[in-house]
N, C-alpha and C positions, 0 to 999 in steps of 0.2 A: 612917786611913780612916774617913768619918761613917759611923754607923750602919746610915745607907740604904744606902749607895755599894754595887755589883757588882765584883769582879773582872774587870780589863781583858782584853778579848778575848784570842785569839792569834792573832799578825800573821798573815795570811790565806797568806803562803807557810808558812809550819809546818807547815799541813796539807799541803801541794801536795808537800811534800819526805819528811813521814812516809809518806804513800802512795809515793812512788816506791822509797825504803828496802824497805820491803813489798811489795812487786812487785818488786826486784830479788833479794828474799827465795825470793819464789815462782817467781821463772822457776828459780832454781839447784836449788831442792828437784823440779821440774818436768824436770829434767837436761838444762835448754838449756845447751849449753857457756857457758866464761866470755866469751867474748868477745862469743856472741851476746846474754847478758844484758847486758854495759854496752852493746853500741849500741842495744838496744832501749830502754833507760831513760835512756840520755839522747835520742835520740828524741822518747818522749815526755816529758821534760823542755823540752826546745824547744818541741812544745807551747805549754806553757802559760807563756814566757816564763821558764823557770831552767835554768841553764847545769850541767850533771852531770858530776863524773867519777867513776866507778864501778869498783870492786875487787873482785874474788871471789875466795875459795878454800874447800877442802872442807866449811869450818865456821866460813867469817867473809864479811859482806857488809860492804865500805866503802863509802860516797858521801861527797863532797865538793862542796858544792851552793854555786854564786855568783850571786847576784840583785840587781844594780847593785854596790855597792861591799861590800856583807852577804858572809860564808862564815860557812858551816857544813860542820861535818864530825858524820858519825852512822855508829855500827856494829851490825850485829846479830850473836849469835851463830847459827848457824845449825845445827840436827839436822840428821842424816843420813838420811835418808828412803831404805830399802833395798826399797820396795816401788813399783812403777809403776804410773799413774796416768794414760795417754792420754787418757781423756775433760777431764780437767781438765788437764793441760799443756795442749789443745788451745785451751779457751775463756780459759786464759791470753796464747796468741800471739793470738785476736781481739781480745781485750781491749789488749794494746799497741798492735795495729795501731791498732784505734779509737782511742786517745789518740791516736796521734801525727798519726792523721788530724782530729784534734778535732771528735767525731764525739759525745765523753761529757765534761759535766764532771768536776772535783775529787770532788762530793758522789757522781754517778751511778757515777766508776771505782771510787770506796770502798765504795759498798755491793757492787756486785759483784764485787770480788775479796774481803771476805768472806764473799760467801756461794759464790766458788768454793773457798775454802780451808777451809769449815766440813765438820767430818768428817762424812761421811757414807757410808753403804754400798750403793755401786750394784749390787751380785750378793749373793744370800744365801752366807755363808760355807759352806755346803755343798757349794756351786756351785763356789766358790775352789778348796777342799780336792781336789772330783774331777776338776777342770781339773789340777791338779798332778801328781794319780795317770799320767790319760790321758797328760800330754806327758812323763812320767817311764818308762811304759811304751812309746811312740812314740820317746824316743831310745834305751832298750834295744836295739829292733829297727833303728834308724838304724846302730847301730855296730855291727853284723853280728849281734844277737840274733835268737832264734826264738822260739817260742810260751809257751815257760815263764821266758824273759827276761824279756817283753812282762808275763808276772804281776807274777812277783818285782818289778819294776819300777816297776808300778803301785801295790802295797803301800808300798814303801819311797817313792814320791813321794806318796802321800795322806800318810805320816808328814813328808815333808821343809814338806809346804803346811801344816798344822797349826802346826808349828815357826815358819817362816817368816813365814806370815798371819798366826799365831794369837797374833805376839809385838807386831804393827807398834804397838801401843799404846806402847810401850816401845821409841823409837827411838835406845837410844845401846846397844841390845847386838846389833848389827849381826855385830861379829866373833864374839861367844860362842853367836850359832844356824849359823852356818855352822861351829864347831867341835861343838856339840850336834848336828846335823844330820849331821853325816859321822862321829859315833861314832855315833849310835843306828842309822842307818842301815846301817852296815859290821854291826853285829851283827843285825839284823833280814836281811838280806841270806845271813848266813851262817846264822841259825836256820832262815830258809827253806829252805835243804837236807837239813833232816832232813824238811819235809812235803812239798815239790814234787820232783816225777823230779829227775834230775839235770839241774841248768841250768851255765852259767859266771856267775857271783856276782858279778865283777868288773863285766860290762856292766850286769848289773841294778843295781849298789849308783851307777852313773855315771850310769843316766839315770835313778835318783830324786833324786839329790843335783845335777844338771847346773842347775836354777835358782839356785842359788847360786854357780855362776861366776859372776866378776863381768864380762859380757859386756859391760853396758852403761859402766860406771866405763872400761875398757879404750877404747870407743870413744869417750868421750867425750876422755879423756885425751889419743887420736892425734891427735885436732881441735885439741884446744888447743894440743899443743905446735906445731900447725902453724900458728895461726891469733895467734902471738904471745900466748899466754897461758903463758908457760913454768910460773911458779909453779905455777897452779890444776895446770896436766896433770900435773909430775913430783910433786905431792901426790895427785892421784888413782891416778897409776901403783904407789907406794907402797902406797896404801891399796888398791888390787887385788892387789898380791903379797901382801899380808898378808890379804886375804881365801885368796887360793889356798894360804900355808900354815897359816890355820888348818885348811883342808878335809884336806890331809896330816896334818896333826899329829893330828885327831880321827879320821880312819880308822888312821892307826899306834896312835894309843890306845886303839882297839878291838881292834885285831886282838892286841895286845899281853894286852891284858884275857883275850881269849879264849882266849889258851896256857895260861893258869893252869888252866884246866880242861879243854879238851879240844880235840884236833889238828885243827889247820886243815881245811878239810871239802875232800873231792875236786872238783878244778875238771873241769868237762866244755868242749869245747871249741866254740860254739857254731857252727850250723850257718845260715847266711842264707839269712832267706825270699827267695821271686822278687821279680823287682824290681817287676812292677806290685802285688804284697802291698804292698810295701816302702812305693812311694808313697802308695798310699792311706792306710797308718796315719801316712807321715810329715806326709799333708794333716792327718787329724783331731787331729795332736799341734800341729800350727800355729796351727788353731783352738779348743784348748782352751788354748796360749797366749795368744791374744788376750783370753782371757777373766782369766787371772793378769795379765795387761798393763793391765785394766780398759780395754778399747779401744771405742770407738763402733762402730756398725752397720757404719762406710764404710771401717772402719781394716782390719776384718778380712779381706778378702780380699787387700790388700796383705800383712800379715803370715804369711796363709799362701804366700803369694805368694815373699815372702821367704828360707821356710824350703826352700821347694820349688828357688828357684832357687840357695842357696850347696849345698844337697846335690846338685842335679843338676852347677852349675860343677864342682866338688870330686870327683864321678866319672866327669865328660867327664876332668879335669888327670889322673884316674888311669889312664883308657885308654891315655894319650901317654909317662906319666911313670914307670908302674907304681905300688905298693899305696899309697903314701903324697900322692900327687898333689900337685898344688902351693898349698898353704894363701895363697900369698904372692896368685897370681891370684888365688882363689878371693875372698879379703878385699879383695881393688882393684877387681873387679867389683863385689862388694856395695857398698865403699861409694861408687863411682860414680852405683848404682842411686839408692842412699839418698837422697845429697844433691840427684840431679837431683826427688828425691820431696817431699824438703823445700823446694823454691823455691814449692811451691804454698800460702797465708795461711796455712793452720792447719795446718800437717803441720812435724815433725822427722822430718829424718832418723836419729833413731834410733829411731824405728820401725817404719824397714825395715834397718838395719843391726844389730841388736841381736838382734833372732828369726835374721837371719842368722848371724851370729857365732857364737851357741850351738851350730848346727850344725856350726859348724869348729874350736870350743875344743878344744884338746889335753888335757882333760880325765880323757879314759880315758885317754891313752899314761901322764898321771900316774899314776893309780889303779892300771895295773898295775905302773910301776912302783914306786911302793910295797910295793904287796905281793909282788912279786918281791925285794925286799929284804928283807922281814922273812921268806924264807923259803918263801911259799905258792904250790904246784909249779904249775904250766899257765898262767905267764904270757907264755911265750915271748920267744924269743932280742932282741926290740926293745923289750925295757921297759925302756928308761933314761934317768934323769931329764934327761939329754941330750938329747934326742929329744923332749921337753916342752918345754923351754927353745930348743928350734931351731925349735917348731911356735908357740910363742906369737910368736917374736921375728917369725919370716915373718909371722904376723898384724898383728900392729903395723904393720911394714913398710911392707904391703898398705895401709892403713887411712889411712899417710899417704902413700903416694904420690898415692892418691884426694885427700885432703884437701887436696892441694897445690896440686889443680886450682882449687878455689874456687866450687865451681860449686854450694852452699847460698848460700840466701835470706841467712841470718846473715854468711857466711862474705862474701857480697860485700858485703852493706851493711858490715861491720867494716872491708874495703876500702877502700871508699871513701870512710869518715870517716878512715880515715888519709892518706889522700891528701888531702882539705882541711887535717889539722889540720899535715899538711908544707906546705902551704900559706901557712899564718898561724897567729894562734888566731883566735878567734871571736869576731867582736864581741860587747860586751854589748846586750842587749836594750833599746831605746830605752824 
């Protein structure tokens, strides 16, 4: 090369395919199912004239890009992103729409999805931490706790948001605060019994720790495995059971800890406030989620929305059906609601399936039965880890028979690119 000479450009698609790589990066970290990511990227790969086939699972993004007789194939590794992000999942789906509508160049979609994906803090973390309290003490009272529930509750969720938020810098120890977070909490839950009246500890210790079910992993999982994404869903189903037993394994390891010193503390048997109490705190615990959701203005009365209507389904099924009502309904209604919510441009449906679902996780029947196993009296005659495993499986269930219908935005555009590409394949681009 003389002296003068410049390094030869890069061919003008390199860029057009490194962005679509990066967007199909952002929609997974954003928890659009897989299938709804590869039809929005290739979408907008059409666009702009390059032909996409696109791969996801938990922690890998494939594309496979053809642009007249050229292939290229590119992967990223992908973190796990264990915290939610509505405002920005959201200007992610305008953002694809806009490409596909070609609406933004190469250069205008690159700057913007940097600077959607540049970290930044839209709540002061103080704000995080007492939204987690609030809806930790709001599901206490949801699962039949009373007033010193609703404490205890609120304690151990400002401790679980701390954990949780306070880690997202560090996105690969996803499973070791969900096992940090259900021992610190099982023992903060049981100290509280030496200064609060007598409460039951198990409700409390369930709805500080209840954000860490993985509600959302679960529902995205039921989509995919319905929506022909087998791999990504039975990867995600996985990596939600193992979320649920590190949350077992760190409360047995508390409670375990705690015999070396002294006896299990007296469980009191809680007593449920009325029902319109009920409601109300279950409203303000909706809306302190939306705010751990990081959700826009216009998301949050949908989300409480959400939360209000799987707990109302869920105690109409138990009017009909007696104490345990029908999780299987309750989860087919939700995610009915959801996906008819997500056909609108900027919405997922797991932003109304997701605040639902927490409502109906079998969560407590675990908790207690754990600790009816290791021993700790007033858990009563239905704590078995049966009864967990029958309440999740009805969820799932639920989740897809919804899903089956098809009736998201994603779920039918993935539709019916399978239906052209049984069709033929796809011309190339003249």
């Amino acid at each position: 090369m003389s002296e003068g000479a410049k390094p030869a450009a890069e061919p003008a698609d390199n860029a057009t395919v490194d962005l679509l790589l990066d967007l199909a990066r952002a929609l997974h970290l954003a928890y659009v199912p897989a299938f709804g990511v590869e039809s929005r990227v290739r979408r907008a790969a059409r666009a702009w004239g390059v032909e996409v086939d696109v791969f996801t699972l938990q922690t890998l993004a494939l594309t496979e890009s053809r642009t007249g007789e050229k292939r290229r194939v590119d992967f990223r590794r992908l973190p796990f992103n264990p915290h939610w992000n509505l405002r920005r999942s959201a200007g992610l789906l305008l953002l694809s729409s806009a490409i596909e509508k070609q609406q933004v160049t190469v250069a205008q979609a690159r700057a913007e999805l940097d600077r959607l994906m540049a970290p930044r803090s839209d709540r002061p973390e103080w704000l995080v931490f007492l939204a987690y309290a609030v809806y930790g003490g709001a599901v206490a009272v949801r699962v039949g706790g009373s007033l010193w529930e609703l404490v205890a509750g609120f304690v151990v969720g400002f401790l679980a948001g701390i954990i949780h938020f306070g880690t997202l810098k560090s996105l690969r120890v996803d499973l070791q605060k969900s096992f940090v977070a259900a021992f610190l909490g099982t023992l903060v839950a049981f100290l509280l019994t030496f200064v609060l009246p007598p409460f039951d500890a198990p409700r409390a210790l369930f709805g500080g720790i209840t954000l860490l079910v993985p509600a959302m992993v679960v529902t995205l999982a039921a989509a995919e495995l319905v929506g022909e994404s087998v791999e990504a869903g039975i990867t995600r189903l996985t990596y939600g059971l193992l979320r649920f037993l590190m949350l077992g394994v760190g409360i047995t390891a508390a409670a375990t800890v705690w015999t070396f010193f002294l006896p299990f503390p007296t469980q009191l048997e809680a007593h449920a406030l009325p029902y319109p109490l009920r409601f109300l705190i279950i409203a303000v615990g909706g809306l302190a989620l939306s705010v751990c959701m990081t959700a826009r203005r216009k998301d949050m009365p949908w989300i409480v929305g959400a939360v209000l209507l799987a707990w109302g389904v869920q105690e109409l099924t138990k009017t009909v059906l007696g104490d345990k009502g029908s999780p299987l309904v309750s989860a087919f209604v939700l995610g009915v609601v959801g996906q008819l919510y997500g056909r609108m441009p900027d919405r997922l449906s797991s932003t109304v399936i997701m605040p639902g679902l927490l409502q109906l996780a079998p969560g407590f029947i675990g908790t207690r039965a754990i600790l009816a196993f290791l021993g700790v009296p007033g858990q009563g005659s239905d704590a078995r880890a049966f009864d967990l495993l029958l309440v999740a499986l009805q969820l799932v269930m639920g989740l897809l028979f919804a899903f089956m219908l098809g009736l998201s935005h994603d779920a039918r555009a993935s539709t019916e690119e399978r239906e052209m590409n049984e069709q033929g394949p796809p011309k190339s681009p003249s």
